[in-house]
N, C-alpha and C positions, 0 to 999 in steps of 0.2 A: 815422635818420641826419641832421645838420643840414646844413643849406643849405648853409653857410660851406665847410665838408669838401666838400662835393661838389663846389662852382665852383673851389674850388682843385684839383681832381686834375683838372677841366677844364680849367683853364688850365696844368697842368702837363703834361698831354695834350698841349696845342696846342701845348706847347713845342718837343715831341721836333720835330715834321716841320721848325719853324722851326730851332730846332738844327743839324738834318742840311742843311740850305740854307746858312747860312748855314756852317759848317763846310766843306761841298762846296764852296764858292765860294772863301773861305780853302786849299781842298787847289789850288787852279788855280793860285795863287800862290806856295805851297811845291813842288809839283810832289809830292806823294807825301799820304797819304790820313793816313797815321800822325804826321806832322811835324805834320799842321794837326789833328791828333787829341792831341798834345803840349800844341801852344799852348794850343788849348783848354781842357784842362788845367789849364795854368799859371796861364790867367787865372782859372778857376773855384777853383784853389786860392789864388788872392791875394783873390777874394771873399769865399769862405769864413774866414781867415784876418782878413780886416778885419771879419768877423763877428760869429768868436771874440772877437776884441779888444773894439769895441765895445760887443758884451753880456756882457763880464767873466763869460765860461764857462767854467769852473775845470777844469782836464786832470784825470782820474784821477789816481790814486797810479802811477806806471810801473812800479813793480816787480808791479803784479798784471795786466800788459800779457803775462807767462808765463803764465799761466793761463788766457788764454783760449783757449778750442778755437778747432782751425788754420785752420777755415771761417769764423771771423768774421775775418778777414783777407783773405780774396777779392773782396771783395765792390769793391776800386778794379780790382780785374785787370776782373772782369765789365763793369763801367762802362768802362773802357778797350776794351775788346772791341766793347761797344755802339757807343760811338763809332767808332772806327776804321770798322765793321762799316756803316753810316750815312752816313758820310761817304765810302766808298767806291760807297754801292749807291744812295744817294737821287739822283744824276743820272742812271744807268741804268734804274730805276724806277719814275722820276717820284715824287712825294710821298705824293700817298694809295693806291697802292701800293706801296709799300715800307712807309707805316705799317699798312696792311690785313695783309697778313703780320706786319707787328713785333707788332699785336695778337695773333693770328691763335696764336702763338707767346707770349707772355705766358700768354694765357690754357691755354694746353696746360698750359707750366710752372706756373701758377697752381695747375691742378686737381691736378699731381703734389703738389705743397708740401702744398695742403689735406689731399689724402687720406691721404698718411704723417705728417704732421705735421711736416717738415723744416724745419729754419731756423729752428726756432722759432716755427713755426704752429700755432695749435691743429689738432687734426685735424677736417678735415669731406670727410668717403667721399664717391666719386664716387656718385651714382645718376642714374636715368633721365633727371631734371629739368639735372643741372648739362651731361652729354651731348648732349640737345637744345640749348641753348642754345651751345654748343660746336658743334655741326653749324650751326644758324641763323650762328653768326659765319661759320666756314668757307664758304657759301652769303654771305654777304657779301663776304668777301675773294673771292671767285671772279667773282661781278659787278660787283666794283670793278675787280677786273684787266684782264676780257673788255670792258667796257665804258667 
């Protein structure tokens, strides 16, 4: 695995809990958890968008936008969900409990994706090894919470 990959989903890691902070602080101001989950939104779609733009990244053909099976369309609900979900829980939770769980929870779904192969994962089966390490997290999150 290179280096490069790894500090980037590190620092995309450290995004979420920042996220969720500064999002929470933003919902004090809207007065509701999904308004400041909106904006958020808006603004990460105006990033993106000026993304697109400047690296002249060519749209599909639309018309084979029919063809794609209906689960590769969920995937803004899910990210809306997250948010919302975040910006709701991370001032009742404090940060790295609420991300102890959000992992805790990742990796559950992680291991379901892997071992059916859903979403377009290759399949890789549960066994004894990917379990242990799935209880060691859980025993994390548990002494993150209590402590």
């Amino acid at each position: 695995m290179e280096l490069v990959y790894i500090l980037l989903v590190l620092l995309a890691g450290a995004c979420a809990p920042t996220q969720a902070g500064i999002n929470s602080q933003l919902s004090l101001w809207t007065h509701d958890p999904v308004l400041a989950s909106l904006i958020s939104f808006a603004v990460g779609t105006v990033a993106l968008a000026f993304l697109v733009f400047v690296l002249r990244i060519q749209w599909p053909p639309i018309n084979t936008a029919l063809g794609l099976p209906w689960w590769q369309w969920t995937g803004g609900f899910l990210g809306a969900f997250l948010v919302v979900v975040t910006v709701f829980l991370a001032p009742k939770l404090g940060a790295a409990t609420m991300i102890a769980f959000f992992v805790a929870g990742q990796m559950f779904g992680s291991l379901l994706l892997d071992h059916f192969g859903w979403v377009g994962y290759d399949t890789h089966p549960v066994n004894v090894w990917r379990l242990a390490g799935a209880a060691f997290l859980i025993t994390g999150v548990v002494m993150i919470e209590k402590f």
